[in-house]
C-alpha positions in Angstrom: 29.4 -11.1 -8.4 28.8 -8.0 -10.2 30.6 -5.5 -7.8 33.2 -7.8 -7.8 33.4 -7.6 -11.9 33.1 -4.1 -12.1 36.1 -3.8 -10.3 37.8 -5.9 -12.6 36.9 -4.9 -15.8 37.7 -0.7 -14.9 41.6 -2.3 -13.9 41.4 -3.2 -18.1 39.8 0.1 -19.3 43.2 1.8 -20.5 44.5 -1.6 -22.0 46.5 -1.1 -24.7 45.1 -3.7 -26.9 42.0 -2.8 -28.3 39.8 -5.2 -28.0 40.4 -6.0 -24.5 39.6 -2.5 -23.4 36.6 -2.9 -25.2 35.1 -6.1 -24.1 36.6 -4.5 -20.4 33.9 -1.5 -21.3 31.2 -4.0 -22.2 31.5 -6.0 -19.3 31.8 -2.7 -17.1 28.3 -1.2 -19.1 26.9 -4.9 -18.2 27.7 -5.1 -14.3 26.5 -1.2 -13.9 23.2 -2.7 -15.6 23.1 -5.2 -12.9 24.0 -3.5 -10.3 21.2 -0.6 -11.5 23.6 2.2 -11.8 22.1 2.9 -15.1 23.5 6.4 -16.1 26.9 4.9 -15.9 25.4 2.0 -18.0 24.2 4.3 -20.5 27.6 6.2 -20.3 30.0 3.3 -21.5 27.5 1.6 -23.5 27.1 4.9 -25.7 30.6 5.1 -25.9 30.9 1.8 -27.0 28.6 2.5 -29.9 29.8 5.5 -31.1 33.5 3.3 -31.7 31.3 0.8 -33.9 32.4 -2.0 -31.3 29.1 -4.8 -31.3 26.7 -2.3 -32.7 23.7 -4.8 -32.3 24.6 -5.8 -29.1 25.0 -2.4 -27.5 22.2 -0.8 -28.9 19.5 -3.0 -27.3 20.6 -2.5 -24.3 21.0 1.5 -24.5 17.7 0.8 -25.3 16.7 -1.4 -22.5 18.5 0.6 -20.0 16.8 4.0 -21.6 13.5 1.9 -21.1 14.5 1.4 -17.1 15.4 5.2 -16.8 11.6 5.8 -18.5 13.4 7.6 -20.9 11.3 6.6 -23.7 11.7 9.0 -26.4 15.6 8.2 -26.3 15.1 4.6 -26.1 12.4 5.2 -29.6 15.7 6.5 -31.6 18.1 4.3 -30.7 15.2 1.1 -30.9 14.5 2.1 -34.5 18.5 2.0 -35.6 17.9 -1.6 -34.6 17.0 -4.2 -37.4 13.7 -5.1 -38.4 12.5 -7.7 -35.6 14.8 -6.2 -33.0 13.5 -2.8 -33.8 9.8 -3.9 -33.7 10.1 -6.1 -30.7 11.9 -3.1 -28.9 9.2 -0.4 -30.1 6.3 -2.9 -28.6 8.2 -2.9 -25.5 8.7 0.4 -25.1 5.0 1.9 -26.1 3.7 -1.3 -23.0 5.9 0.5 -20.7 4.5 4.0 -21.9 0.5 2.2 -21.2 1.7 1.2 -17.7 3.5 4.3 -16.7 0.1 6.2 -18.4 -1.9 4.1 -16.3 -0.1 4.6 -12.8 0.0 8.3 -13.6 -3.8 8.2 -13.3 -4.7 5.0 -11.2 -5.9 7.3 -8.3 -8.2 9.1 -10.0 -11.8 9.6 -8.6 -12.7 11.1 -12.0 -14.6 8.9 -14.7 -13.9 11.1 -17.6 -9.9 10.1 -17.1 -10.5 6.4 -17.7 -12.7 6.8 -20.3 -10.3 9.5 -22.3 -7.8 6.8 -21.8 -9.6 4.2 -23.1 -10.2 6.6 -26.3 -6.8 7.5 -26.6 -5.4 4.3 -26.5 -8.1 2.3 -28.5 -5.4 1.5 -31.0 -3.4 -0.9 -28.2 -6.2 -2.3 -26.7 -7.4 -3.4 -30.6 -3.8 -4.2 -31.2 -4.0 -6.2 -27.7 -0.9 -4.0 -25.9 -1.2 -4.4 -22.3 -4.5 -6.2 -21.7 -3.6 -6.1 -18.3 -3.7 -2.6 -18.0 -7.1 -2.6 -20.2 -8.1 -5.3 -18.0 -7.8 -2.8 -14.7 -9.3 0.5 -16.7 -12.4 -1.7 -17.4 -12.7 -2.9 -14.1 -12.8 0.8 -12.7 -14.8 2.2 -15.8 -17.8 -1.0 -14.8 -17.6 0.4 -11.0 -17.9 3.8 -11.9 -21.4 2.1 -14.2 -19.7 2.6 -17.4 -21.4 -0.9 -18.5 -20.9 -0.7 -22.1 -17.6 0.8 -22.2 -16.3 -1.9 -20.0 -18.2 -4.8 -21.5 -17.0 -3.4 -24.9 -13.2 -3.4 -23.6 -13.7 -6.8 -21.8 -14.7 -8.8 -25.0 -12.4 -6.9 -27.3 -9.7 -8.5 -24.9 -11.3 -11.9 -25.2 -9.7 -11.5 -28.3 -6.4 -11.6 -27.8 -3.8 -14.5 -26.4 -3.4 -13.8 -22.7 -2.5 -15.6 -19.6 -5.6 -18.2 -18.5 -5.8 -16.1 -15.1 -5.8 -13.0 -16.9 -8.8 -14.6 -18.9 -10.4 -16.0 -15.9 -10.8 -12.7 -14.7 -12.4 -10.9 -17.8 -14.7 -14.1 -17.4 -16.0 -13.5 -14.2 -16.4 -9.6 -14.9 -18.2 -9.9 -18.1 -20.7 -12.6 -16.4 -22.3 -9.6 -14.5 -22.4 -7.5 -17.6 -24.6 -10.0 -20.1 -27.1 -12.5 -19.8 -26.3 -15.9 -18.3 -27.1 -17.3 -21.8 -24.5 -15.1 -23.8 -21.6 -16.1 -21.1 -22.5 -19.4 -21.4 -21.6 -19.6 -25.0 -19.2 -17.8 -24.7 -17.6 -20.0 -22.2 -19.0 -23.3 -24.2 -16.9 -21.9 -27.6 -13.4 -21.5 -24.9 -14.1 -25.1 -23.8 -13.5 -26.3 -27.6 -9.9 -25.4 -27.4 -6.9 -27.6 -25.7 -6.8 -26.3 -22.1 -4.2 -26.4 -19.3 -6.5 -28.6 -16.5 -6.3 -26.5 -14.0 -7.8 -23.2 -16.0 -10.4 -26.0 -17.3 -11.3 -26.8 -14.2 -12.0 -22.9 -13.1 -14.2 -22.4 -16.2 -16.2 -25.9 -15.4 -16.6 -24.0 -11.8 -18.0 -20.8 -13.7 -20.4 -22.7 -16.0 -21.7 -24.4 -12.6 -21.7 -20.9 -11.2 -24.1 -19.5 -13.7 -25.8 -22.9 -14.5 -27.0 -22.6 -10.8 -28.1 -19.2 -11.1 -30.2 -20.0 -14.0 -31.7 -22.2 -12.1 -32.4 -19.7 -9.3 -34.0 -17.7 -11.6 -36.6 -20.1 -13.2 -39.9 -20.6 -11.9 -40.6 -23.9 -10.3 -42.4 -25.6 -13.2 -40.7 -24.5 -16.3 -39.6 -26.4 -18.4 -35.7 -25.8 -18.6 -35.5 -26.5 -15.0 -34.9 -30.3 -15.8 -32.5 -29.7 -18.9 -30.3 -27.2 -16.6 -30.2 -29.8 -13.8 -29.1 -32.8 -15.8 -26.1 -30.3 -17.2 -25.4 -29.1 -13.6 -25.5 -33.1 -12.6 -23.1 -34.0 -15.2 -20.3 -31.3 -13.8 -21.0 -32.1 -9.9 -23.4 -35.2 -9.4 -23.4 -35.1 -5.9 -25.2 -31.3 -5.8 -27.8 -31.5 -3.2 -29.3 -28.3 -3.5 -30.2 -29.4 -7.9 -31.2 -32.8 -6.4 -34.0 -31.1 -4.3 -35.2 -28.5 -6.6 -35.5 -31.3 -9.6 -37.3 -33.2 -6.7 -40.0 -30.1 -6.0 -39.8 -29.6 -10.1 -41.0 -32.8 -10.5 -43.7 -32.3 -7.3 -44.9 -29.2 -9.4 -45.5 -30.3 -12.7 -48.8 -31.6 -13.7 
């Protein structure tokens, strides 16, 4: 009930004991937050910090509100008075929103050379993984504008980095159209060694069939990898007719 507490902490501002007028002025800085009136935030919180009351406390969240304003050149000088971790933590935070704001600025664009300066200019994050969901989208674009190496280069650098399974699923699928069928297989067979949540395992299993099949496709009938290909694509789905009938005409082929 933050309206409510708003109200309630102002009646305490002009106690005469200290300390509850300034936990009243926290609270009041804390309800504005919530309630999104973040100027008058920013207002009490400052003043709170300029009497020394809860330094720690009040600076991250002048900083977090300056972050909500997109103020982030204020939000940089107060996040560095914080200590070490806080300050780092904060600084991260605030250069993501700076990629994403960056990144909006732009989205629009029918212009190739924007997404590729961006990529340029912000090389540093994408190396340093920042945002990979934002480098996910500028590859994306920069692959349909046929920018393949620039995208495939961005994809696998974010291979790289620990991101969501979905987020990861995605690069997946992209970079499948973007290199052989052999090199996203192994690349897929080195994911499978690590511990997996089932349900992303079970998306990757459907990739490998994916490109296992169009392997297949793609060999003449009487080579011989048809048969090893078939037996790995019977193994993930035994019941694929399609395998069943080309390992049958396979077979019918060979001499």
């Amino acid at each position: 009930k933050f309206e409510q507490a708003k109200e309630k902490f102002s009646a305490l501002l002009d106690s005469l004991h200290e300390e509850i007028a300034f936990s009243s002025r926290l609270g009041l800085a804390y309800s504005l937050k919530n309630l999104n009136f973040f100027e008058r935030s920013l207002e009490n919180f400052e003043y709170l910090y300029k009497k020394n009351y809860k330094q720690e406390e009040v600076l991250r969240n002048i900083v977090e509100v300056l972050i909500r304003k997109e103020n982030y050149p204020e939000a940089e000088k107060y996040a560095i008075k914080l200590s070490d971790e806080e300050s780092k933590r904060y600084l991260k935070n605030i250069q993501k929103e700076k990629i994403k704001r960056s990144f909006k600025e732009i989205s629009g664009s029918q212009e190739k050379s924007i997404f590729l300066d961006f990529l340029k200019e912000n090389a540093k994050y994408l190396n340093d993984c920042l945002s990979p969901e934002i480098f996910f989208e500028i590859a994306k674009i920069l692959k349909s504008f046929g920018e393949k190496e620039e995208s495939k280069d961005a994809f696998e650098k974010l291979l790289s980095c620990k991101i969501d399974p979905d987020l990861k699923l995605g690069i997946f699928y992209e970079l499948s159209s973007l290199i052989s069928i052999d090199e996203m297989l192994i690349i897929i067979e080195k994911e499978e060694r690590e511990e997996l949540e089932q349900n992303y395992f079970k998306q990757l299993t459907s990739l490998k069939l994916d490109l296992y099949r169009k392997k297949l496709s793609s060999l003449d009938i009487s080579s011989s990898e048809i048969e090893k290909i078939a037996e790995k694509i019977l193994r993930l789905a035994p019941d694929d007719v399609s395998t069943k009938a080309l390992l049958a005409w396979h077979y019918y082929n060979v001499r």
